[in-house]
KOLMI-13521 format. One record per residue (C-alpha): x, y, z; residue in one letter; residue number from 1. Coordinates in pm, whole numbers, plus 50000, padded with zeros to 5 digits. Layout:
+-------+-------+-------+---+-----+
!     X !     Y !     Z ! r !   k !
+-------+-------+-------+---+-----+
!     X !     Y !     Z ! A ! NUM !
...
+-------+-------+-------+---+-----+
//
This chain:
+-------+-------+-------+---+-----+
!     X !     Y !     Z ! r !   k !
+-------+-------+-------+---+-----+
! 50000 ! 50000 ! 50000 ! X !   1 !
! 50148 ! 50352 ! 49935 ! X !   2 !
! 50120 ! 50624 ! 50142 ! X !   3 !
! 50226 ! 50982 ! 50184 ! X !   4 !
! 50481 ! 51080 ! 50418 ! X !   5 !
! 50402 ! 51252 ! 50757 ! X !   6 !
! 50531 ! 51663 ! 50746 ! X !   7 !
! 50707 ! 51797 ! 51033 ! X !   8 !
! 50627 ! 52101 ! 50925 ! X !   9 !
! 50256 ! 52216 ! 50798 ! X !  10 !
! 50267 ! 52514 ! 50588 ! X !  11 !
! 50222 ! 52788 ! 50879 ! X !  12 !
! 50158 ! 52597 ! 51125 ! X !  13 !
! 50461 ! 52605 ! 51414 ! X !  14 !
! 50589 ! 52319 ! 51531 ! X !  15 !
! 50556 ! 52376 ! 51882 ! X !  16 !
! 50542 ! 52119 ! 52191 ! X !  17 !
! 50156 ! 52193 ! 52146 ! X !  18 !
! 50127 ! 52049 ! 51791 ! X !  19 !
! 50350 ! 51801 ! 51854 ! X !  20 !
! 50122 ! 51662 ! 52118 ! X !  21 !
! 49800 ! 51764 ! 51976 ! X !  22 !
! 49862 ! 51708 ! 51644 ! X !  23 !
! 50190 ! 51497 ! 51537 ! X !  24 !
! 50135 ! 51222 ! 51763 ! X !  25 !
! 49786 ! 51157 ! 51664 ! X !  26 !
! 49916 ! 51163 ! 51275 ! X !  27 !
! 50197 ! 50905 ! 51347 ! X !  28 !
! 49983 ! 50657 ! 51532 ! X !  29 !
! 49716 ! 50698 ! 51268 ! X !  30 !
! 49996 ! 50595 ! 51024 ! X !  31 !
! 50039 ! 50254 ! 51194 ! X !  32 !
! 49656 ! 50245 ! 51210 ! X !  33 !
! 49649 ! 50202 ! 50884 ! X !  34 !
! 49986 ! 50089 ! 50732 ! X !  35 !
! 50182 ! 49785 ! 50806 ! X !  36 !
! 50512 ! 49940 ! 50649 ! X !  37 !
! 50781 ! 50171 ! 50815 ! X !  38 !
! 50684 ! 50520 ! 50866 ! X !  39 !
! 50795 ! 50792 ! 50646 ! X !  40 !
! 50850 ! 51170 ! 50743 ! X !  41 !
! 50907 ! 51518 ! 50583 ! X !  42 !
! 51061 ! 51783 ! 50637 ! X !  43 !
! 50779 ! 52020 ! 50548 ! X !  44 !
! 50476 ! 51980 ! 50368 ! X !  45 !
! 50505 ! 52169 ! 50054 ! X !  46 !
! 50786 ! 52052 ! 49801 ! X !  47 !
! 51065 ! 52221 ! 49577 ! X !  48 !
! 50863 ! 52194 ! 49263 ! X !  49 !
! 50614 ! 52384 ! 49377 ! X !  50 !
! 50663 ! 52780 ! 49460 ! X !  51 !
! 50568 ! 52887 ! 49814 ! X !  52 !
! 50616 ! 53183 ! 50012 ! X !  53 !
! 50476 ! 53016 ! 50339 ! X !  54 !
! 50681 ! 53115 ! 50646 ! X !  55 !
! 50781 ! 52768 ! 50893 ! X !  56 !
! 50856 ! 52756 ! 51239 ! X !  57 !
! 51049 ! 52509 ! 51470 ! X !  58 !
! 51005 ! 52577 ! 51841 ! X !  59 !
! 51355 ! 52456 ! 51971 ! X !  60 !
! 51232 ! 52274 ! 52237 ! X !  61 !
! 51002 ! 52086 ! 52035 ! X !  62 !
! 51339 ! 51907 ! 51892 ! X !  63 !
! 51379 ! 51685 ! 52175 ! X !  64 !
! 51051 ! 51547 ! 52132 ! X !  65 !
! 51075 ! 51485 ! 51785 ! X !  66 !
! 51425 ! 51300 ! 51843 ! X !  67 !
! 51267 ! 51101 ! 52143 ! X !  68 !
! 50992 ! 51005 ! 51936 ! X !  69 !
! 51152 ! 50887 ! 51583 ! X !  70 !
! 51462 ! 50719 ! 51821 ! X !  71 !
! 51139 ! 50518 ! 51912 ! X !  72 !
! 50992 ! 50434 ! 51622 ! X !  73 !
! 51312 ! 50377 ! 51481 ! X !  74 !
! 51359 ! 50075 ! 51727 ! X !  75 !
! 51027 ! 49952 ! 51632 ! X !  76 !
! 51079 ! 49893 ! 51297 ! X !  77 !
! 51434 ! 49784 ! 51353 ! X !  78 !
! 51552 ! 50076 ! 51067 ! X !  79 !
! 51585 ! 50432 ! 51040 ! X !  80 !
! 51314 ! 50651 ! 50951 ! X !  81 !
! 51341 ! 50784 ! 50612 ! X !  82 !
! 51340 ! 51179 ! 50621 ! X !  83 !
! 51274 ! 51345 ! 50313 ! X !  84 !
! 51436 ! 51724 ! 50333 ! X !  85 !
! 51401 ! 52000 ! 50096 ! X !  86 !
! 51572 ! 52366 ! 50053 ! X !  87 !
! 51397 ! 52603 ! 49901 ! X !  88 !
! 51345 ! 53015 ! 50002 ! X !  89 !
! 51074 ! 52930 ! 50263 ! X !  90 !
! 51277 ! 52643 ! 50450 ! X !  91 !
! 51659 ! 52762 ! 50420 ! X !  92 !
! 51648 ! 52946 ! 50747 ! X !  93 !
! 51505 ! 52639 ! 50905 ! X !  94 !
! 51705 ! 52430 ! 50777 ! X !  95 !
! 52028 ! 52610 ! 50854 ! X !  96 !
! 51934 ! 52641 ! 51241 ! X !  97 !
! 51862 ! 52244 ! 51263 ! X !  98 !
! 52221 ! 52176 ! 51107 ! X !  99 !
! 52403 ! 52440 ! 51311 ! X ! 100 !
! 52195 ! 52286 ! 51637 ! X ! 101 !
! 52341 ! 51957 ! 51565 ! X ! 102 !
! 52007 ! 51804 ! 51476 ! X ! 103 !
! 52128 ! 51623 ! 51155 ! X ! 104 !
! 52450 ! 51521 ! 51322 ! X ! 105 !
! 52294 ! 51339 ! 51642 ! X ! 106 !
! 52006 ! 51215 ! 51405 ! X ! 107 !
! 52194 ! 51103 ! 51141 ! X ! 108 !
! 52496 ! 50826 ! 51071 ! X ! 109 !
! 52774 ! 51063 ! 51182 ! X ! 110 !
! 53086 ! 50914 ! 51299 ! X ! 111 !
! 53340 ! 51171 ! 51293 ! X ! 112 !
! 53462 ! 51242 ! 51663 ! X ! 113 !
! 53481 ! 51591 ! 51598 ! X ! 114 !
! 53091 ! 51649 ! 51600 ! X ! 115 !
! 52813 ! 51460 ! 51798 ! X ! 116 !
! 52810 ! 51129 ! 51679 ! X ! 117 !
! 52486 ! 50993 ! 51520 ! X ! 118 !
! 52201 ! 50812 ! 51657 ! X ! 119 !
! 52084 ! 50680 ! 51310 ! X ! 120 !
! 51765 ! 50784 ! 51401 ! X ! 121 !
! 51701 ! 50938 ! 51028 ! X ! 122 !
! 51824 ! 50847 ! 50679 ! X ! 123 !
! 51854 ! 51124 ! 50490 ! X ! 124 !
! 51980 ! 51304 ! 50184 ! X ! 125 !
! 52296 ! 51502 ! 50302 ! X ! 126 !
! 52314 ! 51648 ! 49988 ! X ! 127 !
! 52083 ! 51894 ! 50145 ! X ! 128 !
! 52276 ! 51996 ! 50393 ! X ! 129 !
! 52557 ! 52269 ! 50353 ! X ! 130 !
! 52594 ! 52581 ! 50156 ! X ! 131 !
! 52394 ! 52826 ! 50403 ! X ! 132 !
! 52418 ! 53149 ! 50505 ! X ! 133 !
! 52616 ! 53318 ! 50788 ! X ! 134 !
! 52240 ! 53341 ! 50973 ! X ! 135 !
! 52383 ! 53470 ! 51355 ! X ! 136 !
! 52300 ! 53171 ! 51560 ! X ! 137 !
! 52469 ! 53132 ! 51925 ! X ! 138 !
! 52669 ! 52876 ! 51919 ! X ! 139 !
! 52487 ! 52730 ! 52240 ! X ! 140 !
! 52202 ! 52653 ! 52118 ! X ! 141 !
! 52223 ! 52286 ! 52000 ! X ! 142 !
! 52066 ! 51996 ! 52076 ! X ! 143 !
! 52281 ! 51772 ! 52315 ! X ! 144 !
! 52234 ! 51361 ! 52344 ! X ! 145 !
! 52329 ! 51198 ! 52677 ! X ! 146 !
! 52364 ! 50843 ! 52665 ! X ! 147 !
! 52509 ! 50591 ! 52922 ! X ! 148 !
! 52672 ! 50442 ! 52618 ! X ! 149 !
! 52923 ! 50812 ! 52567 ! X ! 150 !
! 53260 ! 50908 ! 52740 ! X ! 151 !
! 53310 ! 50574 ! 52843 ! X ! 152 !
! 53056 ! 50589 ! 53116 ! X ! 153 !
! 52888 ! 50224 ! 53146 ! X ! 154 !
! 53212 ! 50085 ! 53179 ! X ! 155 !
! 53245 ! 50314 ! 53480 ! X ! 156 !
! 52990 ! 50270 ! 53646 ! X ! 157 !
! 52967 ! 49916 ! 53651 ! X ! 158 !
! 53311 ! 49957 ! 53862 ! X ! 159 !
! 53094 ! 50103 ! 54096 ! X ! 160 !
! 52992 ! 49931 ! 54409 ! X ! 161 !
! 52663 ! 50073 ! 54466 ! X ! 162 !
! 52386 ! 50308 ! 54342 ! X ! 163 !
! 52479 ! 50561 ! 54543 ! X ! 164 !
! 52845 ! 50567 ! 54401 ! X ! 165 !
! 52721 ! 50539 ! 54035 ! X ! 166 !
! 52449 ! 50848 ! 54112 ! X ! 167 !
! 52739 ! 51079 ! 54253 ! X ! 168 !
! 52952 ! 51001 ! 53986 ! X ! 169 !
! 52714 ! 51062 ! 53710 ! X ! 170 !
! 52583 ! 51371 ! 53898 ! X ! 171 !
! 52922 ! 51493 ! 53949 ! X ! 172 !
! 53013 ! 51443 ! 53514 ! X ! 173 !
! 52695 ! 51571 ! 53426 ! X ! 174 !
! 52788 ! 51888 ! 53646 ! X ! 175 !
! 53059 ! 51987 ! 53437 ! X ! 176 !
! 52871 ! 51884 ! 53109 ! X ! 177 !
! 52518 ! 52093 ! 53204 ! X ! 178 !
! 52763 ! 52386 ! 53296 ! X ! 179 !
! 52951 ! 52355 ! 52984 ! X ! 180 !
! 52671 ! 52370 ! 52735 ! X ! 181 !
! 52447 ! 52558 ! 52897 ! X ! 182 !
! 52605 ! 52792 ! 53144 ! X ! 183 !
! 52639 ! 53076 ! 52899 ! X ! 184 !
! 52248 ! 53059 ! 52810 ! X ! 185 !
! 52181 ! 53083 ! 53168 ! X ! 186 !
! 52304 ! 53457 ! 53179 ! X ! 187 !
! 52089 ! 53593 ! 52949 ! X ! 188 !
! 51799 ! 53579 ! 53110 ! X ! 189 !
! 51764 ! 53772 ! 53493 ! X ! 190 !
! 51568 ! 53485 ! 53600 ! X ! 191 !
! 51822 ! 53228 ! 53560 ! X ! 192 !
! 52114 ! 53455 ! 53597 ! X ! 193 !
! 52014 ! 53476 ! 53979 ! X ! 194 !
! 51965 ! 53139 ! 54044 ! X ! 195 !
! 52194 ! 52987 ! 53780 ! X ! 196 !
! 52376 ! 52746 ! 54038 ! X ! 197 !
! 52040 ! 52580 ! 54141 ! X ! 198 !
! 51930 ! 52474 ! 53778 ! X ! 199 !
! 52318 ! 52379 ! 53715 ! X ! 200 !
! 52250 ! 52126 ! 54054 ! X ! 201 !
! 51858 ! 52060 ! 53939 ! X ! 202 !
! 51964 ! 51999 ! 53560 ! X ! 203 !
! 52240 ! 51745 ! 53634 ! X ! 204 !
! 52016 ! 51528 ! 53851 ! X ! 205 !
! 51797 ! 51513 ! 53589 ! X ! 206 !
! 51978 ! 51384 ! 53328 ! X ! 207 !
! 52126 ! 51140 ! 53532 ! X ! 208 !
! 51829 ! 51036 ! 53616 ! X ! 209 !
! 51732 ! 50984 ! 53317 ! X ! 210 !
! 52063 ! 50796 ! 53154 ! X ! 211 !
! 52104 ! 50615 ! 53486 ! X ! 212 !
! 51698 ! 50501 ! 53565 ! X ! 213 !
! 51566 ! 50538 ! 53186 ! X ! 214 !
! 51852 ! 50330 ! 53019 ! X ! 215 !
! 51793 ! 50507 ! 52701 ! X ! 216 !
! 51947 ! 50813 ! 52594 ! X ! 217 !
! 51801 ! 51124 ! 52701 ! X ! 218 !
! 51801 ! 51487 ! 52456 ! X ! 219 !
! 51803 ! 51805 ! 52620 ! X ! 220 !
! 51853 ! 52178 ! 52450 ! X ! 221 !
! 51807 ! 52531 ! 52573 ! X ! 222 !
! 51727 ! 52811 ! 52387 ! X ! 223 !
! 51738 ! 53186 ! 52521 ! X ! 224 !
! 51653 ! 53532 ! 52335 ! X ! 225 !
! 51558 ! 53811 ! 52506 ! X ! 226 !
! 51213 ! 53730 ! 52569 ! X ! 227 !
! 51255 ! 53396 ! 52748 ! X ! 228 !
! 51453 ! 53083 ! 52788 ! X ! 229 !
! 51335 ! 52774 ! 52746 ! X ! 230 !
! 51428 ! 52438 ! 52840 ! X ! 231 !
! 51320 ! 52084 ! 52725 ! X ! 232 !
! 51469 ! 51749 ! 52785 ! X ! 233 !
! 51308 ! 51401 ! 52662 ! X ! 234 !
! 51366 ! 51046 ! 52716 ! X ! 235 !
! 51206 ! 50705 ! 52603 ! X ! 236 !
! 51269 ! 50518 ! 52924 ! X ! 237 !
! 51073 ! 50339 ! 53163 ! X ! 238 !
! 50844 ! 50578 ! 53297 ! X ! 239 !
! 50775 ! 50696 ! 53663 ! X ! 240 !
! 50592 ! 50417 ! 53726 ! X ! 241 !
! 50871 ! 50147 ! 53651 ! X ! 242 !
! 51153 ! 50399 ! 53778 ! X ! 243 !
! 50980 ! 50402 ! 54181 ! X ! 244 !
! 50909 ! 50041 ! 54174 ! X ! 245 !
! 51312 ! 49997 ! 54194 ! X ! 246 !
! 51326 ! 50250 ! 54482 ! X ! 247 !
! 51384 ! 50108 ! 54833 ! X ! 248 !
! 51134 ! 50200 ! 55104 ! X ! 249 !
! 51237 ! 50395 ! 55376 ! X ! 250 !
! 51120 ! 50516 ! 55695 ! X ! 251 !
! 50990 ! 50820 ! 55551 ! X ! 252 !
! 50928 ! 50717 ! 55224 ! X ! 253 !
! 50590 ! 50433 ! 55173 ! X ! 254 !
! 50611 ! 50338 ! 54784 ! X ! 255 !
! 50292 ! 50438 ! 54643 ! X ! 256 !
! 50168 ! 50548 ! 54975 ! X ! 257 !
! 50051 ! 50849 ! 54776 ! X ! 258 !
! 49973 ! 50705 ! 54469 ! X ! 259 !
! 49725 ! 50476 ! 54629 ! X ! 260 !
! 49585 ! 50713 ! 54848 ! X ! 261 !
! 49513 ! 50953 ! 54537 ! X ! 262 !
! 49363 ! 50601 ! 54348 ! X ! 263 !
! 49110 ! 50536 ! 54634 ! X ! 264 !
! 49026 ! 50917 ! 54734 ! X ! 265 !
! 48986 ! 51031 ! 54417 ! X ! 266 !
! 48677 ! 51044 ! 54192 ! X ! 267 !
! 48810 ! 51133 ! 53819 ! X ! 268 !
! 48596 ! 51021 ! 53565 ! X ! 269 !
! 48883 ! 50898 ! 53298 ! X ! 270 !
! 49035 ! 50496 ! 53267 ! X ! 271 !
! 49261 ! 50342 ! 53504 ! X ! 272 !
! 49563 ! 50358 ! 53253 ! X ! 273 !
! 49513 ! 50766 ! 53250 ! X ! 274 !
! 49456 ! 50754 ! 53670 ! X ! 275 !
! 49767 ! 50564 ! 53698 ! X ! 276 !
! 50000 ! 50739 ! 53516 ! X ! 277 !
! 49848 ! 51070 ! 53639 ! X ! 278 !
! 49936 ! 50997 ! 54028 ! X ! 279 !
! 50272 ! 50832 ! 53888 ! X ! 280 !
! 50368 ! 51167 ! 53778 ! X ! 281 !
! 50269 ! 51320 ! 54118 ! X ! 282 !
! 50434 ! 50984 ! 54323 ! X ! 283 !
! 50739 ! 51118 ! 54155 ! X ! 284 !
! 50728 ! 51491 ! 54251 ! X ! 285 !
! 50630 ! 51393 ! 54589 ! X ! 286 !
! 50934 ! 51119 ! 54577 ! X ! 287 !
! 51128 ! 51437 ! 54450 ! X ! 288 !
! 51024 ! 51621 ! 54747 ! X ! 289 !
! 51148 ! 51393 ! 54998 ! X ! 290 !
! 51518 ! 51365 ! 54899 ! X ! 291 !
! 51836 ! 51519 ! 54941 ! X ! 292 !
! 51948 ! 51653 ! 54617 ! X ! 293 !
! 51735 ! 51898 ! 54456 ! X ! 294 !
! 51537 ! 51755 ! 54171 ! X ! 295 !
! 51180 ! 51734 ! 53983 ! X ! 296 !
! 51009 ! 51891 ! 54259 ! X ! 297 !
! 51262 ! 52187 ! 54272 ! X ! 298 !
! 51248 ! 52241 ! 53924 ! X ! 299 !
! 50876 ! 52306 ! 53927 ! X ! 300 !
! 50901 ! 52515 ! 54214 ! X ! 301 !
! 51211 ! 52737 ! 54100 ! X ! 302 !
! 51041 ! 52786 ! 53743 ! X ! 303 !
! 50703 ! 52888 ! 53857 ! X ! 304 !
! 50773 ! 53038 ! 54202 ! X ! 305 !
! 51119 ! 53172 ! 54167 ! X ! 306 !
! 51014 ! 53253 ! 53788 ! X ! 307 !
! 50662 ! 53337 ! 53714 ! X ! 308 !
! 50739 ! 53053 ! 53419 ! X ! 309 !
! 50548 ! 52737 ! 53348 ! X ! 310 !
! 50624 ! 52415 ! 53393 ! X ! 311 !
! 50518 ! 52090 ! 53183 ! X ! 312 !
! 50573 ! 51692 ! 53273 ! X ! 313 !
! 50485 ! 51476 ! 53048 ! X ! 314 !
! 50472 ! 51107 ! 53052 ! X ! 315 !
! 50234 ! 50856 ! 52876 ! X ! 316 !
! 49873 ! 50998 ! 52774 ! X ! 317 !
! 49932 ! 51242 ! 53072 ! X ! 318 !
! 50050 ! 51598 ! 53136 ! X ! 319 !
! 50043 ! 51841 ! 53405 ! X ! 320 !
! 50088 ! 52214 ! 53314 ! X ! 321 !
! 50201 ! 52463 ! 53660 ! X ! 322 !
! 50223 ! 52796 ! 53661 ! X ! 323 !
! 50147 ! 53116 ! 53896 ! X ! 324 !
! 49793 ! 53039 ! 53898 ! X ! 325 !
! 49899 ! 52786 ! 54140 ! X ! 326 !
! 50115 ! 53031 ! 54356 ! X ! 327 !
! 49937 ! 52983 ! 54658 ! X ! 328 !
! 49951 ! 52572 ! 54712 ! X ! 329 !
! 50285 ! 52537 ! 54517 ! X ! 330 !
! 50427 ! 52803 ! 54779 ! X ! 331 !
! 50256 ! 52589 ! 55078 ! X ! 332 !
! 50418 ! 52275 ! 54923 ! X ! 333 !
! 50784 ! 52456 ! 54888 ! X ! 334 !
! 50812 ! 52556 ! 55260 ! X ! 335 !
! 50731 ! 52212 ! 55347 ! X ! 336 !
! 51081 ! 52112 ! 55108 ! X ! 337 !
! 51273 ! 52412 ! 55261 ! X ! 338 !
! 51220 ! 52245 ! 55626 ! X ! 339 !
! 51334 ! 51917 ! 55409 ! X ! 340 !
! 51634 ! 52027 ! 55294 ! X ! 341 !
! 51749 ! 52209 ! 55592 ! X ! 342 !
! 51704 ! 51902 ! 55798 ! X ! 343 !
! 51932 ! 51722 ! 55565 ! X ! 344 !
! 52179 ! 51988 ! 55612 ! X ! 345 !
! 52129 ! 51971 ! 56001 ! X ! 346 !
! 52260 ! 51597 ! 55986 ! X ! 347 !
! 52510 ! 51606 ! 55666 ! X ! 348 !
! 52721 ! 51877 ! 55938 ! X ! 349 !
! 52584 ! 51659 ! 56265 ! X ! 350 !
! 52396 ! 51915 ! 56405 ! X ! 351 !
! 52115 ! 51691 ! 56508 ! X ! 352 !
! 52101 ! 51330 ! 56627 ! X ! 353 !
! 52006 ! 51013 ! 56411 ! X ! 354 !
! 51693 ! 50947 ! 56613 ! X ! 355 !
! 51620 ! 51294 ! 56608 ! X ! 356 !
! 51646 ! 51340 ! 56233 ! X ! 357 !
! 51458 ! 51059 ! 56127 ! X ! 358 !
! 51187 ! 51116 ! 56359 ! X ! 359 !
! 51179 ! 51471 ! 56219 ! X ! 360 !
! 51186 ! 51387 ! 55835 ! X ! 361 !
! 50900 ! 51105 ! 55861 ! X ! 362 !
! 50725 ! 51365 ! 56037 ! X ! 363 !
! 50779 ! 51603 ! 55779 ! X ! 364 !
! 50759 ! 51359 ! 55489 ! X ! 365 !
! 50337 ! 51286 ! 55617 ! X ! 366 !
! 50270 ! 51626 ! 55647 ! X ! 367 !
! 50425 ! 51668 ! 55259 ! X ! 368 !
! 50203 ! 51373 ! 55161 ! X ! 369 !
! 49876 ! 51560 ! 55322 ! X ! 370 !
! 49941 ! 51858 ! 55134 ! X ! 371 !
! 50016 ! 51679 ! 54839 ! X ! 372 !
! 49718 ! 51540 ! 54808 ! X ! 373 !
! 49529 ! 51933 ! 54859 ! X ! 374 !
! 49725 ! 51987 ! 54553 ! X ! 375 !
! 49632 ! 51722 ! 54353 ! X ! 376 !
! 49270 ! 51747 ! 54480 ! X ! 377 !
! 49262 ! 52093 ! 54408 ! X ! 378 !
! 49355 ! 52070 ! 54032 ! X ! 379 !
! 49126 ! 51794 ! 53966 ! X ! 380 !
! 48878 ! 51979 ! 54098 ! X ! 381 !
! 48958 ! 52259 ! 53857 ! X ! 382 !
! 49008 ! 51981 ! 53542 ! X ! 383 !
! 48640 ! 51872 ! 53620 ! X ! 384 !
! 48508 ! 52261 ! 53632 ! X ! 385 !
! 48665 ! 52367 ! 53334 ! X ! 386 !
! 48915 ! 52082 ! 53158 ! X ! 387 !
! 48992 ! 52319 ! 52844 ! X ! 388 !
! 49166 ! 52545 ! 53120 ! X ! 389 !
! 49301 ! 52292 ! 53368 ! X ! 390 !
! 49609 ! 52164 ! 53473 ! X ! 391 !
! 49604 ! 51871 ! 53314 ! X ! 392 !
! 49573 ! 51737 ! 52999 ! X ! 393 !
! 49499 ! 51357 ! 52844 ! X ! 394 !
! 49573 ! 51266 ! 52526 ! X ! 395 !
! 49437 ! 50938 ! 52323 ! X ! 396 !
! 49801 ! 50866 ! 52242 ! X ! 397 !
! 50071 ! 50742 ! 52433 ! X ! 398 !
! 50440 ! 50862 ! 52439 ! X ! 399 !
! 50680 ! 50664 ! 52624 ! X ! 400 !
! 50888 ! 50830 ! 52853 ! X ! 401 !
! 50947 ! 51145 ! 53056 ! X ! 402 !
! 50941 ! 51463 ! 52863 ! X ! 403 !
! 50977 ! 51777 ! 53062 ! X ! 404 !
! 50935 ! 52157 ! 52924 ! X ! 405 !
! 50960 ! 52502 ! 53098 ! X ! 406 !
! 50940 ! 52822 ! 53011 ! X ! 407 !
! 51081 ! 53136 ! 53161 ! X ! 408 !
! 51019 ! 53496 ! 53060 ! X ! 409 !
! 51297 ! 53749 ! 53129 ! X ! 410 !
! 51175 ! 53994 ! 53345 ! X ! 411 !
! 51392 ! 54196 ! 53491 ! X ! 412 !
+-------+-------+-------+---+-----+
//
């Protein structure tokens, strides 16, 4: 059966995390509906015979997600995806900034050590490629692929003794990476200038988190103007779900003590697969909450509190969308961490007793739980008032993984 190829890019339509969610996904799985042969994509939708003047788009952090996805389907179908590129007037400028981000280098069969090597995600026409103009792109923003599989890593940390040694040893690599490619980006914006060491600590624990717990590799990219910066970072792991079934209890922590608590308290009208990986996504903030290193939790906090940005976690058919409209039980939420974290620092500089500290974080760690589950009360409430301008949002088609976006406008 023949079949047209799937555009990227719709004459002007953006390709923003929005379409991709609203709009690719549900075009890609209606592909496999209804064809039994590999997928096929294109660049855009109009073609070089044909003369346009339409205008395209590429949100940055929409590139993540596209790599996350097609590195999936490529594995499904045990081949690259065939991309079909074009450069004419209306896609040169497009074009350019994809190949000067690294996007054809990561996605393609590179294996010169000078640039990123390739994922053979895409086959493509290279022929394409090359020949642009001196367009004034920083040379920060590119797309950046961390993968247990790079710098000689897995070898590393299987001479590791435990999970705790293989964590600070990723976290402590991925310090010096996140401040290499991204420390730059981080002053040009007030916001994150300010509090650039805490996304430097909250950015490396999440990509090791996700190389270390997702064991696939995990895109990132950050893009600032003088608007905003934004941030996106994508991986095709396990999930939440799979990721806090590994995690050992402890006396504060119940596995799915939330999670089942939200389950049996809660009356959403939507499947069991949605409700599950809904209060997976807020098992893992609350998880978040709980530790020692700044994290998930943090992040949503910083961006939204610290920010006035918005924050989005995806992960299945589910997403949750914070921002300032929130202020008041987000804020509630963060004090509870602050008396977290400074009770970890109490006993990293043995300024409190064992006993003492234990007893303290469990109680802290129920009263986190109680207010958690305000929270997620609270915007379910608000999905079942009004769902088109909710928190959260359920989509028909699943995407594997943990896909996280923020936003953060520069005010200064």
């Amino acid at each position: 059966m023949s079949y047209k190829s799937i555009p990227i890019l719709r004459d002007s339509i953006s390709f923003t995390p929005f379409h991709f969610y609203n709009v690719f996904l549900k075009e890609v799985a209606q592909h496999y509906k209804e064809n039994s042969a590999p997928i096929k994509l294109s660049l855009i939708e109009a073609t070089d015979d044909k003369s346009t003047i339409q205008e395209y788009y590429f949100d940055p952090i929409a590139i993540p997600l596209l790599l996350s996805l097609s590195q999936q389907l490529s594995f499904y179908q045990h081949k690259p995806i065939e991309l079909i590129l074009y450069n004419n007037y209306s896609i040169s400028k497009v074009l350019e900034f994809l190949f000067r981000a690294d996007f054809f280098y990561i996605s393609g069969k590179n294996t010169n050590p000078n640039f990123p090597l390739g994922k053979y995600i895409f086959n493509y026409d290279e022929r394409y490629l090359g020949n642009f103009g001196e367009i004034k792109q920083r040379i920060d923003h590119k797309v950046r692929c961390y993968s247990i599989n790079s710098d000689n890593l897995k070898s590393i940390i299987e001479s590791k003794n435990s999970d705790e040694d293989k964590r600070d040893y990723l976290i402590e690599f991925y310090t010096y990476k996140v401040k290499e490619h991204f420390y730059d980006l981080l002053f040009d914006n007030h916001s994150t200038l300010v509090l650039q060491n805490t996304f430097i600590e909250i950015l490396s624990e999440l990509i090791t988190n996700g190389v270390l717990h997702s064991g696939t590799d995990t895109f990132a990219l950050m893009f600032a103007d003088r608007f905003k910066t934004k941030f996106s970072i994508s991986d095709n792991g396990i999930g939440f779900y799979k990721s806090l079934e590994k995690k050992e209890q402890s006396h504060y922590y119940k596995k799915f003590h939330l999670f089942h608590n939200l389950l049996s308290q809660n009356k959403l009208s939507a499947p069991d697969s949605i409700k599950n990986n809904l209060f997976s996504i807020f098992e893992a903030l609350y998880y978040s909450m709980t530790k020692s290193r700044k994290g998930l939790f943090d992040l949503m906090c910083t961006v939204v509190l610290d920010c006035s940005g918005y924050f989005r976690l995806h992960m299945e058919n589910c997403q949750i969308i914070i921002s300032n409209r929130m202020f008041e039980e987000l804020a509630q939420l963060n004090l509870l961490r602050t008396e977290i974290l400074e009770l970890y620092n109490k006993e990293l500089y043995q300024l409190i007793d064992k006993p003492v500290f234990e007893e303290s974080l469990l109680l802290l760690s129920l009263k986190a739980e109680q207010h958690f589950i305000l929270f997620v009360n609270n915007i379910i409430d608000k999905y079942k008032e009004d769902y088109r301008y909710s928190s959260i949002r359920f989509y028909n088609v699943k995407f594997k993984g943990v896909h996280i976006e923020v936003e953060i406008p520069n005010i200064k």
